[in-house]
Each structure stands twice: as C-alpha cells, then as structure tokens.
N, C-alpha and C positions, 0 to 999 in steps of 0.2 A: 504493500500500500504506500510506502513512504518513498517507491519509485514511481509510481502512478501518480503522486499528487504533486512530486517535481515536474514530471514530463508535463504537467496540464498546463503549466506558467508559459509557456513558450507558443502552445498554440489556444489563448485565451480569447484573440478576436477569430478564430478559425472554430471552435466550438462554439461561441457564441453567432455567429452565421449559420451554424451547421443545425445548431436545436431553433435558431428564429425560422431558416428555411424550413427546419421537417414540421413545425409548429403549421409555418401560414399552407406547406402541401396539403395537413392535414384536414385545415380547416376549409379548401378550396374542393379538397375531395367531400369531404361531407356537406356542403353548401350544393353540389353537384349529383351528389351520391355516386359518383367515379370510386371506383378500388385503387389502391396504392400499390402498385407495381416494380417491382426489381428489373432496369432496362435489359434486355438483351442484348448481346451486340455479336460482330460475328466470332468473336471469342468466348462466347457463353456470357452468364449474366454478369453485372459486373462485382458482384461479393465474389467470386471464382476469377476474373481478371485482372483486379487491382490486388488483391493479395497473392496471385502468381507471378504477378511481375515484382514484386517485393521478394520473394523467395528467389527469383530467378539472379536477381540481385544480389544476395545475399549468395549464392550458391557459388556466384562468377566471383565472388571476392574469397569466401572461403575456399574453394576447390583449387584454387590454383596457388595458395599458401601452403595447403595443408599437403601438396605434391612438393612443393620446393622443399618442405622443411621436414619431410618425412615422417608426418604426425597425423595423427587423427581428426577426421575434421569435426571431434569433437572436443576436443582441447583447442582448437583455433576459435569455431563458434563461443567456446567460456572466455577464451579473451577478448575476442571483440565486440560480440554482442550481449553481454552481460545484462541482467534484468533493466539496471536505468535506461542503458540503448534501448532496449526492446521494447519499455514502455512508451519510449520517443516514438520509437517507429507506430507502435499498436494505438497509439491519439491521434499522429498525424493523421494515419490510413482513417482512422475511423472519421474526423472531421469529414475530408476527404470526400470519405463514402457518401455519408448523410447529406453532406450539401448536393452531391452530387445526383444521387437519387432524386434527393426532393425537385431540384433543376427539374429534371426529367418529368417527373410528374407534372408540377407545373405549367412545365411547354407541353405535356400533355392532354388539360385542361381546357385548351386556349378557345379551339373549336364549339364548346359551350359557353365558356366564361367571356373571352372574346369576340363573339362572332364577326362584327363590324373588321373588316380587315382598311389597309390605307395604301394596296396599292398603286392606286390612281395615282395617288399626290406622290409617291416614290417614284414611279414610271415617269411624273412629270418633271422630279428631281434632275432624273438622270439625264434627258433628251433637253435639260437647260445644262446642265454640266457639259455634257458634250455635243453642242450645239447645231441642236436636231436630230442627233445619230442613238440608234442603240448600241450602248454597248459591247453587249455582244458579240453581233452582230458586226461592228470593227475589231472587235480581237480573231473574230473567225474570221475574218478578209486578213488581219495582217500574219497570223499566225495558221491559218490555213486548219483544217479540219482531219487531218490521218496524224501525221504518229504526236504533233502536239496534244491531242486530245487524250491518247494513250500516258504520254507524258505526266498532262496535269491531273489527269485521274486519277495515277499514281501519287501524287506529293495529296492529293484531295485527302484518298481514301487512307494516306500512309497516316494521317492525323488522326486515327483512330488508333494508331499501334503507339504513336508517341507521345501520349497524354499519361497510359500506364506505365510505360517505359520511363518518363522524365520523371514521373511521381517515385517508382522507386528508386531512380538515381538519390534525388535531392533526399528521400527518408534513409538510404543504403549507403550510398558513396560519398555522401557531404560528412568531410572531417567537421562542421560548423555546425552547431546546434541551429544558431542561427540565421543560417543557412536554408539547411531544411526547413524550419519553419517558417521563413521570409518567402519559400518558393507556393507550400502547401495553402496559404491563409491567403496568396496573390490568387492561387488557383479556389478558393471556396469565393473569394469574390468575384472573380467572373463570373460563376454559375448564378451566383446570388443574385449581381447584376445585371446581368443575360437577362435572367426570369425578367425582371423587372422591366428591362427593354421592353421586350415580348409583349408588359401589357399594357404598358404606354402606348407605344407605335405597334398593333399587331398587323401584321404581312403575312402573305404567304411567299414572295420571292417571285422573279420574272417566271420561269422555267411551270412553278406551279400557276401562276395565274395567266399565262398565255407563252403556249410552248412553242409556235412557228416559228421564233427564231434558234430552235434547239432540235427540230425534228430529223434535219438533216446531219445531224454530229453519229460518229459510229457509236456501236455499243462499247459500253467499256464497264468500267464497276461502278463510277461515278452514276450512270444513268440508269446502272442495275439496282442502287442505293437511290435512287431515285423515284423509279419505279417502287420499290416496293414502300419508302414512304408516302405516296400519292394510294397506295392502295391501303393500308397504315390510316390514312386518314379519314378516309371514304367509311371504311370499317366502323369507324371510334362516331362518325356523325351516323351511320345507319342504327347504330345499337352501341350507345357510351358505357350502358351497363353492363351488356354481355359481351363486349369485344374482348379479345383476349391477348392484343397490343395496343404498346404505345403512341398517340399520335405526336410524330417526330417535323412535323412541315411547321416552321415559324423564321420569318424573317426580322426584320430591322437589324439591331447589332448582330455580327457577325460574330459568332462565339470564336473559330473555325481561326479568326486574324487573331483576335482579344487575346486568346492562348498561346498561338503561335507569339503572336509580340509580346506578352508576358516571360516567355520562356529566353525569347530572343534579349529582350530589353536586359532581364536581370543576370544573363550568359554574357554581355557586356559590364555590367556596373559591375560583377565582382572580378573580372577578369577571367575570365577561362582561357585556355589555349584559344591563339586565334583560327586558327581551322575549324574549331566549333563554332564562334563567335559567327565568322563567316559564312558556314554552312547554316545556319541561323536564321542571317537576316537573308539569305539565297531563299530558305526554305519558305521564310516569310512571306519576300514577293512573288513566289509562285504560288502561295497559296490565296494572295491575295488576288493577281489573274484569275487562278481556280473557280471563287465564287463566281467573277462573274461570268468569265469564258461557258462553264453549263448552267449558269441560270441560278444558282443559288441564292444569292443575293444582290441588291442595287449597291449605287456607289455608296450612298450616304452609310448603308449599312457598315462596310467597310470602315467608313472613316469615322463613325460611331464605335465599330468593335477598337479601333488602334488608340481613341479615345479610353474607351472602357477599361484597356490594357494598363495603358500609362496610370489610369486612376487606381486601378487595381496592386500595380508595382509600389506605387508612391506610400499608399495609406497600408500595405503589409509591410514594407520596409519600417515604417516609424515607430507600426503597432510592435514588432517583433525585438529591434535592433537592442534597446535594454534588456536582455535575461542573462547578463553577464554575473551570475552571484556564484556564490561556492557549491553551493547546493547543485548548482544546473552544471557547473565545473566538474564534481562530482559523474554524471550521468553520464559521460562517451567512454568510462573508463574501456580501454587505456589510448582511446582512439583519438588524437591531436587536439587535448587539453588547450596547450599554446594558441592551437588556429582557432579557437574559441575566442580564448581572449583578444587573440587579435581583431578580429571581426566584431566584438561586441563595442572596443575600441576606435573602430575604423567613426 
C-alpha cells in the first residue's frame, strides 16, 4: 500500500481526468440508456492491448539483460521492477485505460446525444481556406491516387499500433518518473479533450458526409476502417440499445494529429535522439495529409487537434514537473534515481 499511494502523486491530474471522464461516460450512458463498452480494436479489446504492450516492454528490457549477464530473468525483473516501479507503471496504465475507455464511449454516444452535426459550416471552412478547392481532392491531383494512398494508409492505420506502443515506452523505458507521467496525463487529456471537441463542434468528417471525392481512391485498410465505421454507425442509430458496437464516426478535432503532436512535441522538449525526434515530426505530417487525403477530417479539424496537442503538453508538463520528493526518489529503485532529479530540476 505504501507503494501504491507514492505512485498516485505523480499521476494526480491523470486520475483525476480518468474518474471525471468515467463519471460524465457514465452518466451520458444512463441519460441515453446506451451500455458501457470495452472498444475493440484490431488487436483485441483494449484491457488485453494496453497491458500487452506494457509487458512487451518490459520483456524487450529484461530478456536481453538477463542473456548478457547470464541470470534469470527473475533476479533482473527484482531489480528493476521492484513493487514502487510496478505501482508507477499499474496507475499510469490504469489512468490511461479509464480515460480512455470513457473517450470511447463518449464519441460513442454522439449519434443520440448529438444528432445536429456542422458539416456544412466545416465544408465551408475548408473551400475558404483553400480558395474554392476541396481538399482532397488537391492532395489527390498532387499526390496522385496508387501507391500514395497505400503509403498514407499505412502511417493512418500505423497510429493504432503507436498509441500502445508509446504508452509503454514512456511507463517501461523512461528512466524519469516524470517523464512517464508528463507523457501518460498529456495522453488522458487529449481523450478528455477530444470528447469534448466532439460535443461542441459535432461532425461526421468529408469522407462520411459526402464520399465523391473519395470513391475513386483504391482499397487499402484506411477505407476498410472506414467502411466498417460507417457501418458501426448505421448499427448504433438503427438499434442504440441492442447494437453490439461502438459508434467510432466523429469529426472536429483531430485526435489522430493531437496525439501524434503530443508524442512528437514532448520527443522534442526532452531531447530524444534526433532520428526519433525527426521521424516524429515526418510521422506527424503524414498523418496530418492522412486525414485529409481519405476524408477523415477538415482542415480546421487538424488545426484544432495541433491546438489541442500543445494544450494538452503544456498543462501535463506543469501538473507533473514537481514530484521530485524522497518518497517518489525512493520508487524507480535502482533504475536512474539521478535522471529523476535531474528532470524534476530541469
């Protein structure tokens, strides 16, 4: 217990997001009478993919000590992941999870709670931005429609593998308490704040409210995840009680950038190797192409999610950056005390 209630200091506005999201899920489900839901995704649910990729984590750091030094990798796990670690790691995930979830459900909702959508005034956003033109529709004349589409489809769909991947980075491989929790509390306020886009500005995105300029793009995964959101959503409005998934279709901010620039933003401000930093912000502006090139979302979207990001970096930096005390000192034993201090210092 007296590991469990250090680790809690560190992710304080990260739980406190996590129980206000599952609170207002709860009470939008029962206003609705919608069921609460664990998402799917193509890795199984996500209580089975956020804590795999935490183990996977963990396995890639001890498996390859526990060969160099010809020991067990159960004497490596007692050194480095010691109860204080593990309670770090088991609050972060759990924050993590519950905003996460709750997001979900949330943007699940929308098609009830928000039926009124604003595509109009977003479509007429766009064709002032880029003056008269869709979109689109110029990224498919300048970038052409065969192996680009394969391309962005890839970095699209790849943001599904690296949302669980970076999460157990920052809870596995951050020598920083601080760290971890500066990245975890940035990622529960995108979701938190996403929701919130959602029912401000509710959208459905070009692609869902008028697909002629996307009919002619090949198949790829992107417009397979596509498809089966649109059908996803048809479902959840034919029968909200009995359907038996989540409705996934909501536009305005862009979760898809928010995250990517969160991950990107805060791989800059601490320094990472630059080859990461770089592939980063590459990943970034292709993902940022991505929405629009298949219709995911408008510009504004975008430039509200890159907003959202920055907001989200700023105010988990300030909430986290003091838990420099002895007690939280204590908790990485014996994994880079020093880089604690440093970092809590910075």
């Amino acid at each position: 217990m007296r590991h469990l209630s250090s680790a809690l200091r560190p992710y304080a506005l990260a739980l406190l997001l996590a129980f206000t999201a599952a609170v207002v899920a709860i009470a939008v489900a029962v206003a609705y009478d919608l069921p609460l839901r664990d998402p799917d995704g193509v890795a199984g649910p996500a209580y089975v993919r956020l804590p795999g990729a935490v183990l996977v984590m963990v396995l890639l750091d001890v498996v390859p000590r526990a060969l160099y030094r010809r020991v067990g990798l159960r004497t490596v796990l007692r050194e480095r992941y010691g109860p204080g670690r593990m309670a770090l790691v088991a609050v972060g995930l759990a924050a993590f999870y519950v905003s996460y979830v709750s997001y979900r459900n949330l943007k699940g909702a929308l098609p009830l709670a928000r039926p009124r959508v604003f595509d109009a005034e977003l479509i007429a956003a766009d064709r002032l931005l880029t003056f008269g033109n869709d979109p689109a529709v110029l990224l498919h004349d300048l970038l052409g429609t065969g192996v680009s589409a394969h391309v962005l489809s890839a970095v699209y769909i790849g943001f599904l593998g690296f949302v669980p991947v970076s999460l157990g980075i920052a809870l596995v491989w951050s020598r920083s308490v601080w760290m971890g929790a500066w990245y975890v509390t940035a990622m529960c306020l995108n979701w938190v704040l996403g929701a919130l886009s959602y029912y401000l500005v509710p959208s459905l995105g070009p692609v869902f409210d008028h697909d002629q300029p996307f009919t002619g793009l090949p198949a790829t995964g992107a417009s397979s995840l596509q498809q089966s959101l649109a059908t996803a959503r048809l479902e959840v409005i034919a029968d909200p009680h009995g359907a038996d998934v989540i409705a996934g279709v909501a536009g305005f901010a862009s979760l898809h950038v928010s995250i990517t620039f969160t991950a990107a933003l805060i791989a800059h401000r601490i320094a990472l190797p630059r080859l990461i930093r770089w592939t980063m912000w590459v990943f970034l502006g292709l993902t940022i192409i991505a929405t629009l090139y298949f219709g995911w979302h408008y510009i504004l979207d975008d430039i509200a999610g890159l907003g959202l990001g920055a907001l989200a970096v700023t105010v988990a930096q300030r909430a986290t950056r003091r838990i420099s005390t002895d007690r939280e000192l204590a908790l990485v034993e014996p994994m880079g005390t020093a880089s604690l201090q440093d970092s809590a210092a910075a």
